[in-house]
TORTI-798052 format. One record per residue (C-alpha): x, y, z; residue in one letter. Coordinates in steps of 0.001 Angstrom, whole numbers, plus 500000, padded with zeros to 6 digits. Last residue first. Layout:
N
XYZA ...
END
This chain:
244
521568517064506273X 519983519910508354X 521371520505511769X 519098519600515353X 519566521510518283X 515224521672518228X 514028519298515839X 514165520501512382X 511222520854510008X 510047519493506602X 508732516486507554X 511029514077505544X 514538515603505461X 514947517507508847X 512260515773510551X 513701512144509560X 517657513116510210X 516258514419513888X 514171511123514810X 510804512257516219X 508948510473513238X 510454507545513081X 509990506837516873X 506437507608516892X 506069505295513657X 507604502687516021X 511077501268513842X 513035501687511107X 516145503355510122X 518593503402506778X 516176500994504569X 518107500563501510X 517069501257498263X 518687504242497524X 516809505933500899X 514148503975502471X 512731504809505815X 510954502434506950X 508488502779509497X 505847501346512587X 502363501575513325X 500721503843510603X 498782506328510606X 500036509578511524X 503686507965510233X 501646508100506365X 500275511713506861X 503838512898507846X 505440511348505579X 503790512187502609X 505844510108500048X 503784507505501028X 504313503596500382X 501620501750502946X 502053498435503679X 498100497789505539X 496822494741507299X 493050494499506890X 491302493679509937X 488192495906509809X 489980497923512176X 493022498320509890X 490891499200507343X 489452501936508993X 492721503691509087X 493356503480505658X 489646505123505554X 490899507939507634X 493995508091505293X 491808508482502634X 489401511310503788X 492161513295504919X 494100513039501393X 490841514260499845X 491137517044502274X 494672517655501446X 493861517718497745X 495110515097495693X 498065514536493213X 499352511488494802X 497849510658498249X 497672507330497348X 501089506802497313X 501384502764496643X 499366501208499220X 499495497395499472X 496765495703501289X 497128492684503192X 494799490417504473X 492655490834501048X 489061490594500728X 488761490117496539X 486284493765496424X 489299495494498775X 491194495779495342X 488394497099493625X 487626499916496332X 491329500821496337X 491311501727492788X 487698503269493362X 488875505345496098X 491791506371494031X 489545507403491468X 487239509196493694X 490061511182494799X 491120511931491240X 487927512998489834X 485432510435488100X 485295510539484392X 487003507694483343X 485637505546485624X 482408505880483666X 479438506193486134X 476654503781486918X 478081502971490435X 478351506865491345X 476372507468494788X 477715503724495669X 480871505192494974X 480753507666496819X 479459505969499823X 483162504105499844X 483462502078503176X 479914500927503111X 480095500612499675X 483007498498500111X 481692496071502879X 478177495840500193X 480720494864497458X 481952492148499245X 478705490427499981X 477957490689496808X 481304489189495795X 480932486651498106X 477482485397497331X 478631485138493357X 481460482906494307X 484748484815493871X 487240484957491440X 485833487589489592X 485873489668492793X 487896493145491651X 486402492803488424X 483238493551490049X 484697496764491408X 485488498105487939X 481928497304486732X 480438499087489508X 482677502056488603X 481297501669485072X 483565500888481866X 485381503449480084X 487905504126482235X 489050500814483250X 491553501504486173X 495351501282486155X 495511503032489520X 498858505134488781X 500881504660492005X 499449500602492429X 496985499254494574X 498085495940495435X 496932492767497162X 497756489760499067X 495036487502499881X 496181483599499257X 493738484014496161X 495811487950494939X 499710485963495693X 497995482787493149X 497120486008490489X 500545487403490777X 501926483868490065X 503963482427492955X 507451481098493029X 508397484202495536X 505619482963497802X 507255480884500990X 504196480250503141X 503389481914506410X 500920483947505817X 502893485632503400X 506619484259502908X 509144486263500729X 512843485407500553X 515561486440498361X 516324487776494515X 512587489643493137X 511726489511490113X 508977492321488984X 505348491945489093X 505432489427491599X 503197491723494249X 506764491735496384X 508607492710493466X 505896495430493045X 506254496805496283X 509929496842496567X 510348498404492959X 507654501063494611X 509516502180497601X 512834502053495747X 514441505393496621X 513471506693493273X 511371509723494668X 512187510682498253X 511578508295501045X 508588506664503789X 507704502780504025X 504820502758506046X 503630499599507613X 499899499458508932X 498948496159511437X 496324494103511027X 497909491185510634X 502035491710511285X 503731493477508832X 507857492117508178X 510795493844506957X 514333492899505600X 516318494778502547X 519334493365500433X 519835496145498133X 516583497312496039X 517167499408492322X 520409497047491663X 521249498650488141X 523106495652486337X 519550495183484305X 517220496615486336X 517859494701490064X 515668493815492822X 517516492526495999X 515502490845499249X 517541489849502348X 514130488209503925X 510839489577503241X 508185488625506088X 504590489329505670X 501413488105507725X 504667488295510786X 504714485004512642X 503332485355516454X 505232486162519316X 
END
């Protein structure tokens, strides 16, 4: 069996004395989509951002097989890990093709243009709106744009932090069909979703994550036919099943 893309080992994140992330595993193999499913403050996105290096994180990470908890964010971004975080952070008042670019600045000029063709080709909105403020796009086409730049450096693994957030369900549609298309271009996917049942649609196997710890995981189709996960994530219960 090959070595997971991403493997974090016995990993702890703490605020202070408040331990937000207790000792959690889990690996994503290439080109595979992760979900990580739970209510709000479970730790879905202190995980995520520890893992990015945006937060300290106590035990192991390797990606691509080398050990990268000593790693600068922008070192994790050039060995091809990425992020697209819950709020988007984008420029507002500078061009969507402007955003994008920033997305490759590390990149040979050939690259990048190369680059931005694959995300156009993804994205045909914002090809249709390159010239437009960021600032002034609507929430799906934000999101596309936030996960546009992030595809512009190539990564092997995307991060995913709810990007269904405030969208309409065919917005949401549109992106998890594209998360999907990712995966066949190659791009591994660790997708944090607070819409369950979207996010185990997609993905290949789940976490469920409940006061930072992972409770269950496994096949997405196993996830999403356990009772506990129907009742509390998915909004019905199984047949002879009780709520929690």
């Amino acid at each position: 069996m090959s070595e997971p893309l991403l493997k974090v080992s016995a990993a702890s994140v703490a605020y202070g004395k408040v331990e937000a992330v207790r000792s959690v595993s889990l690996d994503v193999g290439a080109g595979e989509i992760v979900t990580i499913i739970g209510a709000n403050g479970a730790g879905k996105t202190t995980l995520l951002n520890a893992i990015m290096g945006i937060l300290p994180l106590k035990g192991g990470v390797t990606f691509d097989g080398q050990p990268i908890s000593r790693l600068e964010i922008e070192d994790r971004v050039a060995m091809g890990l990425s992020i697209v975080p819950e709020h988007r952070e984008l420029f507002g008042t500078m061009t969507v093709e402007e955003n994008l670019q920033l997305g490759a600045f590390r990149a040979p000029r050939a690259e990048a243009s190369t680059a931005l063709e694959r995300v156009n080709a993804l994205f045909p909105r914002l090809k249709e709106r390159r010239t437009q403020l960021a600032g002034t796009l609507s929430g799906g086409e934000q999101q596309m744009l936030a996960m546009g730049r992030a595809l512009m450096g190539q990564p092997k693994l995307l991060m995913l932090d709810e990007p269904s957030l405030g969208l309409a369900p065919l917005i949401v549609a549109d992106i998890f069909r594209i998360i999907g298309e990712l995966r066949q271009a190659g791009v591994a996917v660790l997708l944090v979703e607070q819409n369950a049942r979207a996010a185990l649609a997609i993905a290949d196997r789940a976490y469920v994550m409940e006061l930072g710890d992972f409770i269950l995981n496994g096949s997405a189709k196993e996830i999403a036919d356990d009772k506990r996960v129907a009742a509390s994530y998915l909004g019905f219960q199984h047949e002879g099943s009780s709520a929690l």
